[in-house]
N, C-alpha and C positions, 0 to 999 in steps of 0.2 A: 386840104389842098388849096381852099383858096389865100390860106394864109402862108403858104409855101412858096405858090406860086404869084403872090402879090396882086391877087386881082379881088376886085370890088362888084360884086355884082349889081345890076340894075333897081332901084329900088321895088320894080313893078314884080321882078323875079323875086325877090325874096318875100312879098307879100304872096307870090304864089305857092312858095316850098311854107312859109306858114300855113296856106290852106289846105296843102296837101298833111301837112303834120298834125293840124287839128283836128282832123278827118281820119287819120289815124289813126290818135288818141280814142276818138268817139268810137271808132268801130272795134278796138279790138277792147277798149272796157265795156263796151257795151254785151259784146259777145261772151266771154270770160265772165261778167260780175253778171249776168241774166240766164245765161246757158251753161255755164259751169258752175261757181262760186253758188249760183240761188237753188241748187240744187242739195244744199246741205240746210236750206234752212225752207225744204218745199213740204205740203203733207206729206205723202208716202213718205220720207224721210222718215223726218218727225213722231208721224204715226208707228215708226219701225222703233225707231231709238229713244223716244222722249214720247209718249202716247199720254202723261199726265200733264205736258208741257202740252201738247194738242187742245187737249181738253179744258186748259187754262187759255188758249188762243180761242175754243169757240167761244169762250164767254167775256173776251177782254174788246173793248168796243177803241176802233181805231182814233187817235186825236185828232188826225190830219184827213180821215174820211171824207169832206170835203173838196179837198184838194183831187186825191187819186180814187175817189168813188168806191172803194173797196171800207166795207163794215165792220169787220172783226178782222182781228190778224188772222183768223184760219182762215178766211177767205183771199188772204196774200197768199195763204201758204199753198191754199190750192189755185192759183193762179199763176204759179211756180211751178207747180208738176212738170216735170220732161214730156214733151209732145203734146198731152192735153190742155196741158193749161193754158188758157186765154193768153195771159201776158207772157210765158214762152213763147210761145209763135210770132206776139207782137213785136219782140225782141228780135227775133231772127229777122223778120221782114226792115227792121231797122236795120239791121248789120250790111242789109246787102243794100239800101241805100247810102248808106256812108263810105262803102267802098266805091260804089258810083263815085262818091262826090272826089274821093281820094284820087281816081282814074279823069277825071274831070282835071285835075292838075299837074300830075304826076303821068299820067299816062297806061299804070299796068298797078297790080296790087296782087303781091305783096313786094315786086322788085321794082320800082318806078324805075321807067323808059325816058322820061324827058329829064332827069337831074343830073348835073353836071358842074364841076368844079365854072365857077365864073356864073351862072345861074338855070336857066330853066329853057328846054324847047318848047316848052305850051306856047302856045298862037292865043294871043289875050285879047278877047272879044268879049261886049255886053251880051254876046248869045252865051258866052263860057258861064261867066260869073251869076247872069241870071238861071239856067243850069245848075250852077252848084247854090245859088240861095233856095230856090224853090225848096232844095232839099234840106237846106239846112233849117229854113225855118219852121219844117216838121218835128226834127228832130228836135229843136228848140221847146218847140210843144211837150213832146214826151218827157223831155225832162222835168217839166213844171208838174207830170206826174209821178214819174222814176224818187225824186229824190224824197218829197214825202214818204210817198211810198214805203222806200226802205230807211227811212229815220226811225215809221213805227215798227217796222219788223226789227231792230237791232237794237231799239230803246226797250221792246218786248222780252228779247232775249237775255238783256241785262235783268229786269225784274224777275222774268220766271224764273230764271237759275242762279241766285248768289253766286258770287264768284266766279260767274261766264268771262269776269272783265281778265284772269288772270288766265287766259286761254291765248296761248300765242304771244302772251307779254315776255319785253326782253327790252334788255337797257335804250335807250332810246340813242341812237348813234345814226343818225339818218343824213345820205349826201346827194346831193343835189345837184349837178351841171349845169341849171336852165334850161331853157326852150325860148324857142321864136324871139327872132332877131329884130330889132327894129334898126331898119335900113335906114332913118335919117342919121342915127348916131353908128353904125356897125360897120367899121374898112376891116375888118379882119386883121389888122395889125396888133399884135403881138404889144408890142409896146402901150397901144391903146387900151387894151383889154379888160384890165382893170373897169373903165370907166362903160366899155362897152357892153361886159357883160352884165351891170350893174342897170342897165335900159332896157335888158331882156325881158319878154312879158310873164317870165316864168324867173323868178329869181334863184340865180343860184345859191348854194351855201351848203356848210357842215353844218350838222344840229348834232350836238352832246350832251347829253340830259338833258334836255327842253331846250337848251341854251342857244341861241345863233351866234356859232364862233367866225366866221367869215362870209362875206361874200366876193372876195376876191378871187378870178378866175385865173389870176398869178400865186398867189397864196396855194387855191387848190390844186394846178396842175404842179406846180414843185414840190407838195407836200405828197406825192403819191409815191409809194414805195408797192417793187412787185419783188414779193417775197419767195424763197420757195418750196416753204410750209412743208406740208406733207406730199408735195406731187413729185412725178417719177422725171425730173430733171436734173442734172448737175448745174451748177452754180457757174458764175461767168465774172466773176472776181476780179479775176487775172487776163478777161478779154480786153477788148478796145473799149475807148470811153469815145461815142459819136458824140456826144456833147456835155463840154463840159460847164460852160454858162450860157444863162438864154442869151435872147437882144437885149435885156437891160442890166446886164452884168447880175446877175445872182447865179450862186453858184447852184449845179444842177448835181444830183445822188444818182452813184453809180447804181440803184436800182429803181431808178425813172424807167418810164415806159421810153424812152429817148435812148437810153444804154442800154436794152435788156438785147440779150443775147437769148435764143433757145435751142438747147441744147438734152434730146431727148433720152432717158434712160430709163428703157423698161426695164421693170422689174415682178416680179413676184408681189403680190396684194401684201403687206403689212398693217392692221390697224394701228398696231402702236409706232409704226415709223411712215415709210411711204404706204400711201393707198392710195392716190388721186391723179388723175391725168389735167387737173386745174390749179395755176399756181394760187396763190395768197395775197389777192391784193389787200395794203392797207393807206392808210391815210396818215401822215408825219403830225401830229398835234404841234411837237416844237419839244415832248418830250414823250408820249408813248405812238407806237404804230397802229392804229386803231382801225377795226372790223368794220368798215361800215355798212349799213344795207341802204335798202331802198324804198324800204315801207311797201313794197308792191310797187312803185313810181311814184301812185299820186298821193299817197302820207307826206314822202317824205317833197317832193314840189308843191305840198298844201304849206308844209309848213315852214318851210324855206321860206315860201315867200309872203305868208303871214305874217313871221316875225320880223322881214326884213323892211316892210313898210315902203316899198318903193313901187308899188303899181297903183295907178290910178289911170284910169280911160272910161271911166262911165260905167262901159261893161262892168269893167270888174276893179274892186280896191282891196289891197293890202290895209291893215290898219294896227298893224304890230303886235295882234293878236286873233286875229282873226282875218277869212277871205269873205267880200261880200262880192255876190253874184247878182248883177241887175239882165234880168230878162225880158225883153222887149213885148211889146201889145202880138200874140199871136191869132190864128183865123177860130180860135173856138176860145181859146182863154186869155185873160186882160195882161197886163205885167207882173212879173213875180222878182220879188228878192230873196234871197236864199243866203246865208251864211253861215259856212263851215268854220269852225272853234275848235282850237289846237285843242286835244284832249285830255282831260282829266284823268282818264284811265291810262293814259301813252299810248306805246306802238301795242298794241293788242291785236289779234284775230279782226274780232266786228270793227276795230277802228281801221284797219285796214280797207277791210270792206268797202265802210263806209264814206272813206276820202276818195276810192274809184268811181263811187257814184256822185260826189262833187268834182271830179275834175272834169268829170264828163259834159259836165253842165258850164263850169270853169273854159275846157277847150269851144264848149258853143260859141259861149259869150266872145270869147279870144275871138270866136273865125269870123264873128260879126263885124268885128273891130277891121279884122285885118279886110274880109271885103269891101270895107266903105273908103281904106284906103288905095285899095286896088282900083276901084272906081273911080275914084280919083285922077290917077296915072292916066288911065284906060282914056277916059272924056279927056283928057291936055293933050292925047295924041302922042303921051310918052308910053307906046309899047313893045318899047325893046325890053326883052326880058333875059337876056345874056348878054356877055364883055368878054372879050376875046386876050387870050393870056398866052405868054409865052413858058415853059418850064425852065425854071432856074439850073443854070450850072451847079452851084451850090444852093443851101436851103436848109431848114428847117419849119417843120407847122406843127399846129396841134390844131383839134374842132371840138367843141364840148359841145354836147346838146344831151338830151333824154328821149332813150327809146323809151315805149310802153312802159317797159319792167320796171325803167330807172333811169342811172345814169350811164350814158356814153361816152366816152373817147378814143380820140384817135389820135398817133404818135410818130411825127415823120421827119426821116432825114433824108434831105438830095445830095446825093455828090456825083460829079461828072453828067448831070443833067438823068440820072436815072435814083433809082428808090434806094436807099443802102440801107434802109432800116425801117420796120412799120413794125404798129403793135396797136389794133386797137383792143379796148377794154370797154367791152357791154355788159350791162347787169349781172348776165351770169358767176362771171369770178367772184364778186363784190357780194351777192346772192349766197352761193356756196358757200365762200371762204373758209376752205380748208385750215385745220391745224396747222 
């Protein structure tokens, strides 16, 4: 929208929609990789399915024991149990501070109330921002436990069971949108984009066998084909083309999310023809249409933006092969550095795993960033945090960013000042991807 409707939001707003996004990130990997996911690798599990792999945890003495206080891996594992375990519980009591901090910018969680095309209705006060640090520099804390933590539990699991690494393995085809804008370089102009997405603190990109083929957020949005695979819809061939070049004259595929027509036809379940009520998205290489996922989100935004080498802000650096994590002096523990390493094993199971409990630390470091420049703003007495926009007669937009799962967009045409065509694409099609 706001590139539709050609508005530029307030710098102070967009460091705000960053804290509510990094607060997002923290809460729902926090919830999901502690209270779901660690519950396949908790005792009672364990002891159920693998009891000689147990037995191998009570006698395997942890390396990073220092860090997160826990002795052997079976003592992670029972610190994991559902409802009894210690650091269960500690996890939930985090998840509902993160929402806090999310509701501190946003306004409501899980549907924010203050976000809006042009920028944000949060009222931006050092009572707000000191509010949402208190909390954040807790969470900060945990992670300087969390991520040890689970390096020994998933480094454990590699040794006890040969061959764990080939558990969830699959060509490594991972895509990326970015995250958080930085508002000195970001007009949301279409033409700019190239360069702007390229500033984002989350870099976007396709990764193709380890490879980084793009970071162009022109590249990517024209290279998006929505197929329609095995799902229960006819084809739109022969409809109208809303657009046939963007604003910098490249030509646009009549199966862009910009032309797609939907056009619904139930039918009867088929496995071998239709069977899906979700079309096919893919991704145009330049010669094949390619499945891509999302690694769970933070795989495939680890390594996006490790290979891509373009973040640097203290917090956190890209180094084109790796992301390093700098975490600040907290009230019980000193500074910790932390660096996630594109994997030897690829997209597998545990390495999925394991890049949600670095991004999680990844989003801290980010919302660190983004409140010292909100501070900023705040003390100059620049706290307007929306810009007032008019809706185009004609238009066209797109928004890339990354929910939780992965990667998002959105696909819009105006004509006669109303909507003639939307189509956004969240994780789930790109996730699924049907036949």
């Amino acid at each position: 929208q706001n590139m539709a409707y050609g508005v530029k939001p307030p710098h102070l707003g967009e460091w705000i929609v960053n804290l509510g996004e990094a607060a997002e990130y923290m809460f729902d990997h926090n919830i999901f990789q502690e209270n779901l996911v660690a519950v396949d690798y908790c005792e009672k599990m364990v002891s159920e399915t693998n009891p000689g792999v147990l037995a191998q945890a009570e006698n395997t003495r942890c390396p990073h024991e220092e860090q997160h206080g826990y002795r052997t891996i079976a003592d992670i594992m029972r610190t994991l149990n559902p409802f009894t375990g210690e650091f269960y519980r500690e996890a939930l009591q985090v998840s509902r501070s993160t929402r806090e901090m999310f509701c501190l910018m946003e306004g409501r969680h899980v549907h924010p109330s203050t976000l809006y095309p042009g920028g944000v209705g949060t009222v931006a006060t050092i009572e707000l921002m000191t509010d949402y640090m208190s909390r954040l520099m807790r969470y900060v804390e945990f992670m300087k436990k969390v991520v040890p933590m689970h390096d020994d539990l998933f480094d454990f699991f590699y040794e006890a069971l040969p061959g764990y690494e080939k558990v969830g393995l699959r060509r490594t085809l991972l895509g990326c949108w970015g995250s958080f804008q930085d508002p000195e370089y970001c007009n949301f102009s279409y033409k700019d984009m190239t360069d702007w997405g390229r500033k984002m603190f989350v870099t976007p990109g396709v990764v193709v066998d380890g490879k980084l083929v793009t970071t162009d957020l022109v590249d990517i949005n024209l290279g998006i084909r929505i197929m329609l695979g095995s799902s229960y819809y006819e084809d739109w061939s022969d409809q109208e083309m809303f657009v046939k070049t963007d604003p910098l004259g490249n030509p646009v595929d009549r199966r862009h999310p910009w032309n797609q027509h939907t056009n619904p036809h139930p039918q009867k379940r088929n496995l071998e023809d239709k069977y899906s009520w979700v079309m096919s998205p893919r991704w145009f290489d330049g010669k094949d249409n390619l499945a891509l996922d999302t690694g769970g989100g933070a795989l495939a935004r680890l390594w996006s933006t490790a290979l891509a080498g373009l973040v640097d802000i203290g917090y956190l650096e890209s180094t084109g092969h790796s992301v390093k994590i700098n975490l600040p002096k907290t009230a019980l523990k000193g500074p910790v550095s932390l660096e996630w390493k594109i994997p030897e094993h690829g997209s597998n199971t545990l390495e999925r795993n394991r890049a949600r409990t670095y991004f999680q630390a990844y989003a801290a470091a980010a919302a660190l960033h983004f409140a010292e420049k909100a501070l900023v703003e705040i003390r100059a007495g620049r706290t307007k945090t929306w810009e007032s926009f008019e809706v185009p007669d004609e238009g066209i937009g797109c928004g890339f960013t990354e929910a939780v799962r992965g990667v998002l967009s959105h696909h819009m045409v105006i004509r006669d000042g109303k909507i003639a065509n939307y189509h956004p694409y969240p994780p789930t099609p790109w996730n699924a991807s049907p036949r």
